[in-house]
Each structure stands twice: as C-alpha cells, then as structure tokens.
VOGU-3710 file (C-alpha; in Angstrom, 3 decimals, decimal comma):
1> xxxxxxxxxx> -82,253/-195,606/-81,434  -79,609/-193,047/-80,694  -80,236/-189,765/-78,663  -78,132/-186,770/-77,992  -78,095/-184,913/-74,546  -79,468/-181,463/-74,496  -78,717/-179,483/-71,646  -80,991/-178,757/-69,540  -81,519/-175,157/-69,994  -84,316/-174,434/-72,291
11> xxxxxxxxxx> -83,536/-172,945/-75,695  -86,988/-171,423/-77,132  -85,521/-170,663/-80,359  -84,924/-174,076/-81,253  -87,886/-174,931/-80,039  -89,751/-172,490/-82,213  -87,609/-174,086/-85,337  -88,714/-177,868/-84,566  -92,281/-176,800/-83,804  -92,179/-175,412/-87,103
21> xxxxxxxxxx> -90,464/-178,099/-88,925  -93,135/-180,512/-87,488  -96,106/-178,697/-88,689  -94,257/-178,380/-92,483  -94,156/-181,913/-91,992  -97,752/-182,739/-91,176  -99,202/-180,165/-94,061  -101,123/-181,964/-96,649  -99,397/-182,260/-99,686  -100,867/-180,043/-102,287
31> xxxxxxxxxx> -100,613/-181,377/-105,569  -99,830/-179,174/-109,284  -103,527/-180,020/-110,393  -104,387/-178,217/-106,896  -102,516/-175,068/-107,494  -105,042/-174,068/-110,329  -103,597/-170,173/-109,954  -100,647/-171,359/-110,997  -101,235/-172,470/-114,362  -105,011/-171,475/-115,366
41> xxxxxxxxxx> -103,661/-168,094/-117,183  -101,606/-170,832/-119,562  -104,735/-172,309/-120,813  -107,461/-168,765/-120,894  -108,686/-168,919/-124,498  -105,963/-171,556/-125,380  -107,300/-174,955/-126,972  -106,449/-177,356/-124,446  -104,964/-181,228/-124,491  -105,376/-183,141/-121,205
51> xxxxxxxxxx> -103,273/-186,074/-120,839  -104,550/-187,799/-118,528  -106,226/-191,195/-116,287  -107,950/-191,998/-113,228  -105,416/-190,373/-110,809  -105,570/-186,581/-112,668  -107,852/-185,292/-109,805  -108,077/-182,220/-107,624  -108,884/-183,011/-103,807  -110,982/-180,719/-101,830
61> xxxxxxxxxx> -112,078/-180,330/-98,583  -115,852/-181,660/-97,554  -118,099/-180,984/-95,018  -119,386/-184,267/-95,236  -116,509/-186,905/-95,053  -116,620/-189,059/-98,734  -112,852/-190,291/-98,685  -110,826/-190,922/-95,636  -107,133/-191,040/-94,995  -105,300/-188,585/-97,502
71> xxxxxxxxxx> -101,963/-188,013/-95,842  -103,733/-188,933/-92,766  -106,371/-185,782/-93,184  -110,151/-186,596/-93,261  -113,085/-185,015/-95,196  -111,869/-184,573/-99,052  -113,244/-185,383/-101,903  -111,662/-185,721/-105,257  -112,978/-183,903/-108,809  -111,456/-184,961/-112,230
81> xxxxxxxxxx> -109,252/-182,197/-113,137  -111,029/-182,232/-116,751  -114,392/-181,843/-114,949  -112,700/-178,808/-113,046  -111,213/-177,226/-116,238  -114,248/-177,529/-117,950  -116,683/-175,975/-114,945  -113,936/-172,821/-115,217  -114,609/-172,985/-119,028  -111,400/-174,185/-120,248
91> xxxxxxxxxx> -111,876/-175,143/-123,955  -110,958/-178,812/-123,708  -110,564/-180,257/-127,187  -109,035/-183,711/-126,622  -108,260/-186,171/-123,894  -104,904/-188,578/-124,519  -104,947/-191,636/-122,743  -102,055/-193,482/-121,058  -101,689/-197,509/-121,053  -104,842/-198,800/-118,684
101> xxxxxxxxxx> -106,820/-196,219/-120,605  -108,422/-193,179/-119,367  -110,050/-194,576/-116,661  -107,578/-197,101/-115,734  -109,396/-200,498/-116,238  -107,547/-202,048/-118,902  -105,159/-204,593/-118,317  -101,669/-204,309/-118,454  -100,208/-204,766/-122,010  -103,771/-204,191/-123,362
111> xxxxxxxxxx> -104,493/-202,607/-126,382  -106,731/-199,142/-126,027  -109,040/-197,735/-128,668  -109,603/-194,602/-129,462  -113,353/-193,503/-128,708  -115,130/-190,524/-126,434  -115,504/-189,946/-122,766  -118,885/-190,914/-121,807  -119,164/-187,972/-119,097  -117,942/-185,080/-121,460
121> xxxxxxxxxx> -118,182/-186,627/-124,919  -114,610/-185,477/-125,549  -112,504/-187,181/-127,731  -109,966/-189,831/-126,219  -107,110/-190,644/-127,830  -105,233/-193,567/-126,903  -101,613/-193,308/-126,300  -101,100/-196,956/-126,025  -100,586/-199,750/-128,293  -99,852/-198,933/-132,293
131> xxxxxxxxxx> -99,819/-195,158/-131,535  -97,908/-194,431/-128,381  -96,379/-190,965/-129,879  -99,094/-188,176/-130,870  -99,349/-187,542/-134,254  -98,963/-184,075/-135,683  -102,766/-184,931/-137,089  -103,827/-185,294/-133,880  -102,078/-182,330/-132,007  -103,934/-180,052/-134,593
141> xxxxxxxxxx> -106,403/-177,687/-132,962  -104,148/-177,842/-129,453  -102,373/-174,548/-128,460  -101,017/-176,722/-125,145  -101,115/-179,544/-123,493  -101,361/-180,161/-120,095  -99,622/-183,535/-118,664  -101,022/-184,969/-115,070  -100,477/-188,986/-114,532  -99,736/-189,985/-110,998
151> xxxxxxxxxx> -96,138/-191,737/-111,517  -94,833/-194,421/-108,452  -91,083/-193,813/-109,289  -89,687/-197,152/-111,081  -88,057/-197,209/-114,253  -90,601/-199,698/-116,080  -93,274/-197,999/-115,172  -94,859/-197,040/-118,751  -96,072/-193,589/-117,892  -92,313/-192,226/-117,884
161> xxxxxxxxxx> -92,500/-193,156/-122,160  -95,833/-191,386/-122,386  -94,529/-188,218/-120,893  -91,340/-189,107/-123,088  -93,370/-188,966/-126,730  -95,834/-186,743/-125,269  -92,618/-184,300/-125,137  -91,216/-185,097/-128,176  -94,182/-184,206/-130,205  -95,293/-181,507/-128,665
171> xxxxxxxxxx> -92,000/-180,007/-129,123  -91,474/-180,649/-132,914  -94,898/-179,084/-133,266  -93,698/-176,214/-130,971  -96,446/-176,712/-128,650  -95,983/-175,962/-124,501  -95,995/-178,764/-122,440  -97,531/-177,916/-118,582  -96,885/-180,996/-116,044  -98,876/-180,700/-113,243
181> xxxxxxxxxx> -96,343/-182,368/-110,608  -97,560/-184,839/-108,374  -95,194/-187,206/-104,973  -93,417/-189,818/-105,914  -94,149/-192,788/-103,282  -90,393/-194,086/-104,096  -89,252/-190,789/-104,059  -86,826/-191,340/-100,863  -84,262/-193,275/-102,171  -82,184/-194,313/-105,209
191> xxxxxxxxxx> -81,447/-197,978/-106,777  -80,780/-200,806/-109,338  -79,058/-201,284/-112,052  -79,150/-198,008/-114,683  -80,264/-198,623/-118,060  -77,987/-198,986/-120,915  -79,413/-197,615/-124,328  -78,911/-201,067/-125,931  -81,592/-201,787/-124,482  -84,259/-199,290/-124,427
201> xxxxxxxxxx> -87,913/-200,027/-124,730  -91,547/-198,460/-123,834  -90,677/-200,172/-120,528  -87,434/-198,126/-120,543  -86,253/-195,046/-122,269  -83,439/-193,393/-120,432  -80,248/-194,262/-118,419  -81,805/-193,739/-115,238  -81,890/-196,656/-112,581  -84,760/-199,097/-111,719
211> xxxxxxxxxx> -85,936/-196,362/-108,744  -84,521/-192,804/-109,668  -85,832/-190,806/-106,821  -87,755/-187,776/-108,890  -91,343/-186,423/-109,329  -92,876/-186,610/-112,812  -92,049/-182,848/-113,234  -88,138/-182,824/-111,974  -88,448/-186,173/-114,510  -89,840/-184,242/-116,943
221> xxxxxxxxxx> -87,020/-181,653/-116,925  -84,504/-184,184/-117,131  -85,844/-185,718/-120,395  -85,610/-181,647/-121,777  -82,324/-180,664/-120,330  -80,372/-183,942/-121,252  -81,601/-183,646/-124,399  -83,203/-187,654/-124,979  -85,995/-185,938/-127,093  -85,077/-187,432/-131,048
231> xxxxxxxxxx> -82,710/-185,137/-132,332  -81,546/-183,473/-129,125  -84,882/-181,062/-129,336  -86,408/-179,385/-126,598  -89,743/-178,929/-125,223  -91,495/-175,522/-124,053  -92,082/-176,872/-120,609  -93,139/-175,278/-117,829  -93,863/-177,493/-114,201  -97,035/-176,687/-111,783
241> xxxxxxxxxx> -94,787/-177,739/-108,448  -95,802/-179,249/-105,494  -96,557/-177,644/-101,846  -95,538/-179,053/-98,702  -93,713/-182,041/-100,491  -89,780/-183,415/-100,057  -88,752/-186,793/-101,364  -88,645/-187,993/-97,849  -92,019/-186,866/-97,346  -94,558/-190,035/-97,039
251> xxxxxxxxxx> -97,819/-190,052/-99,416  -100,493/-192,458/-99,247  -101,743/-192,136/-103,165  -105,909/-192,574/-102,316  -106,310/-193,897/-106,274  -104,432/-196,402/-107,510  -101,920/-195,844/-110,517  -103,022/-198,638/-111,687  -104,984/-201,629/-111,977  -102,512/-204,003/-110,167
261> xxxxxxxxxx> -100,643/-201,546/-107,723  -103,705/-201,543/-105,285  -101,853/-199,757/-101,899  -98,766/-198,527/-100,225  -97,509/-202,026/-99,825  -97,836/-203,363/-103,695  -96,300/-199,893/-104,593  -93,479/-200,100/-102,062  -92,991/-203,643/-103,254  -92,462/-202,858/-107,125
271> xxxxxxxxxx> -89,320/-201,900/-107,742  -88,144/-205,830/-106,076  -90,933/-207,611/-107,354  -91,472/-205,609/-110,731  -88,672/-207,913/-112,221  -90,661/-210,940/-111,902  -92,417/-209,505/-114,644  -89,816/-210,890/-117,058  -90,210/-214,463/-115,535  -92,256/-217,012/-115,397
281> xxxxxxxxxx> -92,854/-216,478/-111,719  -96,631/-214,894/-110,817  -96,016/-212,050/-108,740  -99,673/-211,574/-107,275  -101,559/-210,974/-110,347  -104,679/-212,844/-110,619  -105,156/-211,923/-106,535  -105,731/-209,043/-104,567  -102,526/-209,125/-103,287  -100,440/-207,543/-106,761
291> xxxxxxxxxx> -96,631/-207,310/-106,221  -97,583/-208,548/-102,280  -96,052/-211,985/-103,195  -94,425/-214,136/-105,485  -95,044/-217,888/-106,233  -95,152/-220,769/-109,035  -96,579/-224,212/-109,053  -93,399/-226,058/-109,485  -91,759/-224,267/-106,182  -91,525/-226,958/-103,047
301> xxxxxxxxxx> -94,642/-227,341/-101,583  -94,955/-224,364/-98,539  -97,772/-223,400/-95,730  -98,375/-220,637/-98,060  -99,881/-220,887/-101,162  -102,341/-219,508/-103,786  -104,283/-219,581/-106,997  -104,571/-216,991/-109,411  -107,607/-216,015/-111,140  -108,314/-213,974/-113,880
311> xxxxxxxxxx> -109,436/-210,434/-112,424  -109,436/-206,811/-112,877  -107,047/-206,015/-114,123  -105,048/-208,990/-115,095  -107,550/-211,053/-117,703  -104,750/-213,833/-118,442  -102,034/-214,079/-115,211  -99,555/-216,133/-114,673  -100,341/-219,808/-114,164  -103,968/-219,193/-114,403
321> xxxxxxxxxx> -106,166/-221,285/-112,121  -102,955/-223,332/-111,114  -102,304/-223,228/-107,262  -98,917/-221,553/-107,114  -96,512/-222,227/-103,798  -94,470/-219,224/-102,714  -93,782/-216,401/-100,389  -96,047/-213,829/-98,884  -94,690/-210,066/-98,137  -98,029/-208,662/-97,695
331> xxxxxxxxxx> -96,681/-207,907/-94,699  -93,514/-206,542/-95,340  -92,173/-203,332/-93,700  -91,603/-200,070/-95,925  -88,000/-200,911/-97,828  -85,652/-198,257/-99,053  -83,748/-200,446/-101,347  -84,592/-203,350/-104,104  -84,548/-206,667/-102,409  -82,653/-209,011/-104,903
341> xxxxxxxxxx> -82,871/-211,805/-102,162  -86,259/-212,511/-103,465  -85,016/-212,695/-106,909  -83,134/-215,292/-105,841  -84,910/-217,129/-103,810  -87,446/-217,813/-106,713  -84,468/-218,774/-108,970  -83,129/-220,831/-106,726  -86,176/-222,619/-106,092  -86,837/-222,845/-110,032
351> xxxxxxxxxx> -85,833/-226,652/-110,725  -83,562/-226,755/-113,971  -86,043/-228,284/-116,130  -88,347/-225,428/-116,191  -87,569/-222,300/-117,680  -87,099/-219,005/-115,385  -86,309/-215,904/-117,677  -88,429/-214,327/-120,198  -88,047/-212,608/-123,532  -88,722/-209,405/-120,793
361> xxxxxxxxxx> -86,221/-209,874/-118,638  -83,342/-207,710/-119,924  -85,872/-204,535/-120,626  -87,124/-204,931/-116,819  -83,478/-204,932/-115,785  -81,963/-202,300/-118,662  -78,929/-204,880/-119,340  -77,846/-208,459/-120,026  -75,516/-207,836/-117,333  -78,043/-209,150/-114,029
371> xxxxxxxxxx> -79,488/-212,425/-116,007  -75,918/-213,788/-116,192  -74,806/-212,437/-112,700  -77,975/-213,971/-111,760  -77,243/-217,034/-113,517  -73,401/-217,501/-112,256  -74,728/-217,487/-108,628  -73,015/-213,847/-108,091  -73,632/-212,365/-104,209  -75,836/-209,831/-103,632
381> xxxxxxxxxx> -72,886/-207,737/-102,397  -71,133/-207,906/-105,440  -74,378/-207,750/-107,701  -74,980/-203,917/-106,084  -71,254/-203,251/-106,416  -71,455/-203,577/-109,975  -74,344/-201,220/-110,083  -72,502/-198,255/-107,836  -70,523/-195,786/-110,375  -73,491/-195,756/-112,529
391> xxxxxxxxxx> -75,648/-194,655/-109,834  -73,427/-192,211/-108,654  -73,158/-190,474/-111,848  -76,764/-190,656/-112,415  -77,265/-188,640/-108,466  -74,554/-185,900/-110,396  -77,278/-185,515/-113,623  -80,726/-185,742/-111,066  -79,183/-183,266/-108,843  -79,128/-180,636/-111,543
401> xxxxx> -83,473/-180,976/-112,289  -84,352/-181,318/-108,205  -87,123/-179,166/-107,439  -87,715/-180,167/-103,892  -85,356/-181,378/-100,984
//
C-alpha cells in the first residue's frame, strides 16, 4: 500500500473534509422505495401498477432487532412496498410479476401464471413466459406504473427486458413510468464483451456489456434517451434516486434477487460464472453454493467435488444427482473484472468427446465472436483486447444517463 507524507503541521480544514467524507460513506443507503415524499404525489388518486417481486421493500428502523446487517446497520425491518402503498391508501389495481414470480420462488426459465396475491387479493400478472410485454388489455384501468426490482448489474440478467417492455408499453399507451432506483452490487466497474444486435434476446436487449456499471434507474434512462424502445418512442419516465449511494459504494442486498444468487459472493461471482449458463458445465445449481463453483462429472477427478440436487430454486440442474468434480470459489475475494480463466479452465478440462457449448452460449456472451476465440485457444490478453473500443464507446453513451458518482 502506498502512502503520501503530510507534514506535520495540522491542517483542520482537511480534516473537517475527510471526517465528512467518512461519515457520507458510512450513511445507510436509502433506497427510491424509501424516499416515499418523493414520488407519493405521482400516484394520489391515480390507479396504480406495481411491478414488482420479493426485493420491492421499504426498510425501517426497529426497536426490536428482526434483520441484522443492512450496510452493516442493525435493527430494520423490511415492509413490501405494496403493503406500504396500500396502508397510505394508494389505489393499487394490479401487480406485474417479473421471471421467479412475485415472490421469487420459481425457478429460473419457469413458466408463471397469472393468478392473485394471497395477502392483498390483487391481481398478478405475470410478465414471464408467453406474455413478457404488457398488453394494452391489461394496462387498462392504470394511470401509472411504478417499476421497483432489485437489479445485480449483468447483462443477462432478465429483469433489464422486463423494465425494457415494461417501457415500451407503457409508452405507446402514454402511460408514466416511476422507477424507484435501487444499488447496483456490480455497480463499480465495467466489462465483457458488448452485445451486438444480431443477437439480442430476453437474456439481452441492448449493446451494453456483460457488467455495465448503472442502477436500474440511470438504466432505465438509457433505454429512453437512446431510443431502443420499438420505433424509437419514448417513455414518460421519471426516477425516485437514491441517497447516500455512488457506484463505488458497497451494498450487502439483505433479499436475494433471486432464487440462485443467495449472497454477496454468488452475486459478485455472476458476471464470470453466469456464462456457464450456456454450457454444459453446472455452475452451483442444485447446491447452496449458486455461481460459488463450477464442476462436471467428466472433469479429472479433484479433492473437491459435489452433487447436485434438485432444490429451490433449480427443480432440474445440471447433471442431476451425478457427483460433479470441479473448482470451489466460495471463497473467492470481491473481483472487479470477469474472470475468463475459469472459462477456460472448464474448457480445457472438457475432453473432446463431450460437448461444451450450448444453444445459449452466444446470447450469454452477445456474439459468436468469444465461442470461436474460445475455441482457437486465443489468450486472455488478447480476448479483452478485442472487447476494448466497444467498451469505451459504451463509457461515452453511460456517461450521459449517470445519476450518481
């Protein structure tokens, strides 16, 4: 570690500044659902559209501790923001559902039905499977909808082609979007190869990299001011921003996203190990340990090894009830980059006779182009060469929808 010399003299103005600057840095993050001034005039007497799952909550403070360790700050509890906007009598009139359904059980890739809270009795909607875009039908009797999904920052991560249709047919029934903003754990840095529109998918929309480095809302504004809506339209957005929050800022999320990103470590992981998805190599599922490892049965026997099991959250993984020999980065330390050595690794080990990429592949990766570097034993130096102008142009386009440092 590098220090500078100070002289000795004491300068109380800069220490004033970094007193300051430490106790920004150790303010709890406050999220858009939290800032309820901010947006509850939008929805007064307004017929109201939630989309939402199991992270849309509001966290408040306790005196009797329920839920430890958010952002390192004890005694909060959490309240579904539909339960709060219904307690401040905010006509609710339907609830649309991301993929792992409203209360984010379902497996990935699982179809949702449509059917009715059990808590409220409102009407859920599901926004995955045959009907990922709102229908006009069903935005009838909405005035606005309000958008608040906890989003982990990767490219493939479905939520981004919710928000996506959610836009796009809100706007050509000139209804106001409201995102309710929330961190981005991979908000701190910028990587992979970018997508190209060849090869766009509900696991990939836009020419953004693998990890873009934006919260749902600066996402969101994107989206509207690059015009990817069909036909160039717009959306009547508006963005509940965050408090207390820069992309370098560390957030533990206390919920997971989803079913098979269960901590900091999985999440962290992702963006390396989400490309396994378009293998045949098991990447955790089936164990407790999601995106925490990677493994197959016809790898060289190793000290580590594992067998997965149908669970929550993963009904059908990945050499099912097979033991699997592999790696284990359960362990790992928090990475600012995508580790392609990993990648790799499980290619390399991948004898010739059995088969390595899926039909997936090229939508996890936006482009034929990594498969065949992949395949013609191209260096990791020369694999993230090949991604560089594309990411610097994409930096010149974020820049331009950055709400926070």
């Amino acid at each position: 570690m590098n220090f500078q010399l100070i002289s000795c003299q004491h300068n109380q103005s800069s220490t004033k500044r970094s007193t300051t600057e430490q106790k920004a840095q150790t303010k709890r993050i406050i999220t858009g659902a939290e800032n309820t001034l901010e947006y509850l005039n939008l929805l007064h007497e307004k017929k109201v559209g939630i989309v939402a799952n199991q992270t849309s909550v509001i966290f408040k403070k306790n005196t009797k501790p329920l839920l430890k360790d958010i952002n390192n700050k004890a005694d909060y509890y959490n309240i579904h923001l539909i339960d709060s906007l219904l307690s401040l009598e905010i006509n609710i009139t339907k609830v649309f559902a991301p993929e792992h359904g409203f209360r984010g059980k379902a497996d990935a890739a699982e179809l949702i039905d449509d059917g009715r809270d059990q808590k409220t009795g409102l009407p859920i909607i599901s926004l995955y499977g045959k009907n990922k875009k709102p229908t006009q039908q069903q935005l009838n009797e909405i005035d606005v909808v309000v958008f608040d999904i906890q989003d982990v920052g990767v490219r493939f991560y479905t939520y981004l082609s919710t928000l996506h249709y959610v836009m796009e047919a809100c706007a050509e029934a000139k209804i106001p979007v409201i995102i309710l903003d929330r961190p981005n754990p991979n908000g701190h840095y910028i990587d992979g190869p970018t997508l190209e529109m060849d090869h766009t998918s509900f696991v990939g929309k836009h020419p953004v990299p693998v990890v873009y480095g934006m919260t749902i809302g600066e996402y969101g504004q994107m989206i509207n001011g690059e015009k990817w809506l069909k036909n160039g339209i717009q959306c009547n957005l508006t963005v509940i921003q965050l408090q207390n929050y820069s992309h370098q800022t560390q957030y533990h999320l206390p919920i997971r996203p989803s079913p098979n990103l269960p901590n900091d470590t999985a999440i962290n992981l992702y963006p390396s190990l989400g490309f396994f998805e378009g293998t045949t190599i098991n990447a955790g599922r089936g164990t407790e340990h999601q995106f925490q490892r990677y493994g197959a049965p016809f790898f060289s026997k190793t000290a580590f090894n594992y067998t997965p099991k149908a669970n929550f959250g993963s009904k059908y993984p990945k050499h099912q009830n097979t033991l699997c020999y592999g790696v284990d980065l359960s362990n790992s330390k928090k990475t600012s980059a995508i580790h392609l050595d990993w990648l790799i690794d499980a290619y390399e080990k991948t004898p010739k006779s059995e088969k390595f990429f899926g039909q997936t592949f090229t939508i996890h990766a936006g482009n034929t182009k990594l498969q065949q570097q992949l395949e013609q034993g191209v260096s990791i130096k020369t694999i993230r060469k090949s991604w560089e102008k594309d990411l610097t142009q994409f930096k010149k386009i974020r820049k331009k929808y950055l709400l926070y440092k």
